[in-house]
N, C-alpha and C positions, 0 to 999 in steps of 0.2 A: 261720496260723503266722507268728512274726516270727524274723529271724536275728539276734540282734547280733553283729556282728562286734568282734573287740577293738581299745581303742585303739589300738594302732600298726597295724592294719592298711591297708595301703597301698591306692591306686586301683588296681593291678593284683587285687589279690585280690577287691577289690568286683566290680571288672566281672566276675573267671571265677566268682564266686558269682552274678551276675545271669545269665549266658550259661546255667551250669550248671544254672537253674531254667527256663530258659526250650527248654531241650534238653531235659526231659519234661513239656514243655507245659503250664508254669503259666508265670503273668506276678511279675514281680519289681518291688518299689518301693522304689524308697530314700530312708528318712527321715534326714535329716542330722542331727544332734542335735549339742550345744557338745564334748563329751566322746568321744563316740562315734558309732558307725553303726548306724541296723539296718534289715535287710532284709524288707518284708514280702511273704509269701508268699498270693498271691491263683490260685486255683482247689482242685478236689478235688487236695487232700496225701494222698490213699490213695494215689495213684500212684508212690509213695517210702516206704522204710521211713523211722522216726521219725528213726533217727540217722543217714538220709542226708549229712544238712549238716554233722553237729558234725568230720566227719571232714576238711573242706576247710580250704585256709590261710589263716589269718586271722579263722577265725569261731571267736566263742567259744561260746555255744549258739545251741539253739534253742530254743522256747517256742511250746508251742500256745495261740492266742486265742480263748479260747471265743464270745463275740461276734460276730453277724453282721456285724457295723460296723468292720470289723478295721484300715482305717486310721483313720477315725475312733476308735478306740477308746483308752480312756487307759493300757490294756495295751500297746498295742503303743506307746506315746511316752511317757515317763516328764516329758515335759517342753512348757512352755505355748507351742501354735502363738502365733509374733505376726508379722500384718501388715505388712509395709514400704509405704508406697507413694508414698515419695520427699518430698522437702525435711524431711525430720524426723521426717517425720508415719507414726504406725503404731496398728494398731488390736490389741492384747491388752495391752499392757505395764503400766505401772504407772500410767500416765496415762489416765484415762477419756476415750476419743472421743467426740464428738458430731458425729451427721453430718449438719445442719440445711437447709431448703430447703423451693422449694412444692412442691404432689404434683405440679401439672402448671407446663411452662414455658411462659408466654403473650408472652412478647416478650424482645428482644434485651434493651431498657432495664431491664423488672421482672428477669430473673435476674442481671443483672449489677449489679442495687442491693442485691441482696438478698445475693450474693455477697461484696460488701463489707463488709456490716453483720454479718451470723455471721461473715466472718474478726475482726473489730475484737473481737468477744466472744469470742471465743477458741474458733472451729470449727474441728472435723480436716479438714472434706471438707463439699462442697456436692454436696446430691442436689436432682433433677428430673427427672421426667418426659417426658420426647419421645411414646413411644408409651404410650396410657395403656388398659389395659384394663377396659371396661366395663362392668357390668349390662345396661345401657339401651343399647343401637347408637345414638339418637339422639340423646345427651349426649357431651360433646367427645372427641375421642378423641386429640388429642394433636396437634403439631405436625408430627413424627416427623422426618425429616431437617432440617428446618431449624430444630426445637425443640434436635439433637445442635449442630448448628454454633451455636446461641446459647448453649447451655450452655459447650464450647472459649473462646469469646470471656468467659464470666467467669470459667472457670479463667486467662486471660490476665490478665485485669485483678485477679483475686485472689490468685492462687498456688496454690488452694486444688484439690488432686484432687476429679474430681467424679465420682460415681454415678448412675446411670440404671440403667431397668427394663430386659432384653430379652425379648422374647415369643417369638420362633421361631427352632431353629436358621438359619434363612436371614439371621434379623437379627443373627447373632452377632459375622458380621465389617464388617459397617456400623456394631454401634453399636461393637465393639471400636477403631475407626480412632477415635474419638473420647472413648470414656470408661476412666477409671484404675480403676475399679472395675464390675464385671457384676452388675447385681442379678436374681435370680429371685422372682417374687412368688406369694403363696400356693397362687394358682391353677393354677402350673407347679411347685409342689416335686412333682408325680409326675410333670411329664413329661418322660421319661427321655433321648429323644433332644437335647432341648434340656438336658439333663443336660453328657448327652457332648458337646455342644457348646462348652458354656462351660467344661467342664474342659479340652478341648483346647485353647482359645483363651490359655489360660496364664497369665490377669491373676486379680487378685482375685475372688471372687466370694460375695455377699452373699447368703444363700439364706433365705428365708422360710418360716417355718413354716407348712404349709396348713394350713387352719383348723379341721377333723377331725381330724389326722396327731396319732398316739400318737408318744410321744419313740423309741420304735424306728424307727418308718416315717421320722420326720425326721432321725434320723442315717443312716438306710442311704438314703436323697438324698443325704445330704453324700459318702454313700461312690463312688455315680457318679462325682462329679467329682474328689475324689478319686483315685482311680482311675485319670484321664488324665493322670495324673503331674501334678498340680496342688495344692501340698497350701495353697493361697491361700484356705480357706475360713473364711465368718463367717456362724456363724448367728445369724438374729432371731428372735425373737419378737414375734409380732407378735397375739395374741388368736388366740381359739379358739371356734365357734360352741356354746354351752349351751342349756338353756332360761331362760337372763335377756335377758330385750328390756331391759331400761331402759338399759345400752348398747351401742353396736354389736358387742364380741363380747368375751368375755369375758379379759381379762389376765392371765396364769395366772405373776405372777411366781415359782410356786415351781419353776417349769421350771429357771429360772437355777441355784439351788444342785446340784438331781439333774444337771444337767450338766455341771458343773464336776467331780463325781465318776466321772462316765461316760466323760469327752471330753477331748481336750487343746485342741481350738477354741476361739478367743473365741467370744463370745455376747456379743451386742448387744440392746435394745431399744426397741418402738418401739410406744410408749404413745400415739400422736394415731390407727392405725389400730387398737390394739388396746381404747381406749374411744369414741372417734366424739365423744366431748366434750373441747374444748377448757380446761374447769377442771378438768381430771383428767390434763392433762397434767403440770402442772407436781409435783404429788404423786404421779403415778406415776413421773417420772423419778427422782426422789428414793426411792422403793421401791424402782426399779430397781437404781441404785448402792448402797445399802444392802444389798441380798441377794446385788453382788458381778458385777451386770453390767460386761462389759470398754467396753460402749458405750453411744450411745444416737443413737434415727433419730426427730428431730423436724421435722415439718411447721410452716414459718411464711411470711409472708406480709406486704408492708407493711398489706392491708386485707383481711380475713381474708372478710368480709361479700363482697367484693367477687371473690371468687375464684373460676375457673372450676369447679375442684374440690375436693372436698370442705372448704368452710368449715369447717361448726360445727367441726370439729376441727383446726384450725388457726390457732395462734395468732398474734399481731401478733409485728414486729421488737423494740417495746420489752421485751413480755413474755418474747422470748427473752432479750434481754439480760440482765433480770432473774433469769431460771431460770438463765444462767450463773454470776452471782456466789451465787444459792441452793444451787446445788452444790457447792460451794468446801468448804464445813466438814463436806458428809454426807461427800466423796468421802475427807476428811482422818481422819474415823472409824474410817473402813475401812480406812485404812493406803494409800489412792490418792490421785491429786491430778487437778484438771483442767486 
């Protein structure tokens, strides 16, 4: 159930609306909206008759959300989550994000070139790798603290917010002391406690869709975090395991429209892990923006051959650069710009 409260309603009325839910033991969240307020109500609402709420001051109704996903849900927000995440730079708005970098950080020098060269082509954010999870236990596993502290040093040198993976609630506030954005990757959209981890931690967070997960099970993730009164979330897409080998898993860009119906979240995507081929990047990001993603999370590299992790799908700095000004006139189609 969500409450809207009426325009003029004041912060005295929200709080003894928040208190008041929370005095028969359901939790209460407040979604701010340009116009208005509304409160959502999170546990069993049997506990209360219907018109419990319409009767308090300040609220204008209430509204039951059929959806399990009830902050996530585009019932209970009438209006598009977007990102802040300082000097300018946000990720839903009208300007397509691109949040470019390797998968993994291998040196002070390689992140902070590479840093450079996506901000010069016009990147939101630089992503990287610290701790990196793996298949294989015997293939690199990441830098991990001192891959966080070389990524810091080229948000310095570039301006640019940077994202990183974390793996376990224990790494939440190590990596949080260092990265603008939380990322969860495939492997951890169902684990829950590192859920409520990164919701609590209060920053951005970029959540990936596991590679099985039905669009239900991947927004009721997002509703975890959510949940810890965080409402900084962006989902990816990022492929989906089929029975097609030819490449690494399958890009399912018609996620993007059903969710935009669904959801008031941006949705990002991220085409170099969802084909594992590096000439499919560039025409999928281009599918991407065309069907209305709010972003996109590309893997590149000065020498792609040469890269600890995952090459083949990871392209060179020229060819980003290039895939920047290629986006210019799809993103102008759509009525977006980069």
């Amino acid at each position: 159930m969500i409450i809207v409260m009426k325009p003029d309603a004041t912060k005295k009325d929200i709080d003894h609306v928040l208190e008041r839910i929370e005095s028969v033991g359901l939790k209460g969240v407040l979604l701010q909206g340009t116009s208005r307020n509304v409160i959502a109500v999170i546990g069993d609402e049997r506990v209360v008759p219907a018109d419990f709420w319409d009767v308090l001051p300040g609220v204008e109704k209430s509204v039951p959300i059929l959806a399990p996903y009830k902050l996530a849900s585009k019932e209970g927000k009438d209006f598009k989550t977007v990102i802040h995440l300082g000097n300018g730079k946000k990720i839903g708005g009208e300007q397509i994000a691109v949040i470019a970098g390797p998968c993994a950080i291998e040196s002070k020098e390689q992140i902070v070139e590479i840093a450079k060269r996506v901000r010069d082509a016009g990147a939101t954010a630089l992503r990287g790798g610290a701790f990196k999870p793996r298949s294989n236990p015997y293939t690199f596993q990441g830098l991990q603290e001192e891959g966080l502290v070389h990524l810091a040093r080229a948000r310095e040198a570039s301006g640019l917010p940077i994202v990183t993976e974390v793996l376990t609630p224990e790494h939440v506030k190590l990596v949080s002391k260092y990265s603008d954005i939380l990322q969860v990757g495939t492997r951890n959209m169902q684990n829950f406690l590192l859920l409520r981890a990164v919701g609590e931690a209060g920053k951005p967070v970029i959540l990936k869709r596991g590679m099985s997960a039905t669009i239900e099970e991947f927004l009721l993730a997002a509703e975890y975090i959510l949940a810890q009164n965080n409402p900084n979330v962006i989902l990816c897409e990022r492929g989906i395991r089929t029975f097609e080998t030819f490449t690494r898993f399958t890009l399912s860009l018609s996620i993007v429209p059903q969710l935009k119906e669904m959801t008031h979240l941006p949705i990002i995507v991220d085409p170099s892990h969802g084909t594992g081929k590096r000439s499919l990047v560039n025409p999928m990001c281009k599918g991407a923006v065309a069907v209305g993603a709010d972003g996109l999370l590309v893997e590149t590299h000065p020498d792609p051959e040469r890269s600890f992790v995952d090459g083949p799908q990871t392209i060179n700095l020229e060819a980003f650069e290039c895939l920047m000004q290629e986006l210019k006139p799809v993103a102008e189609a759509v009525g977006r710009r980069m």
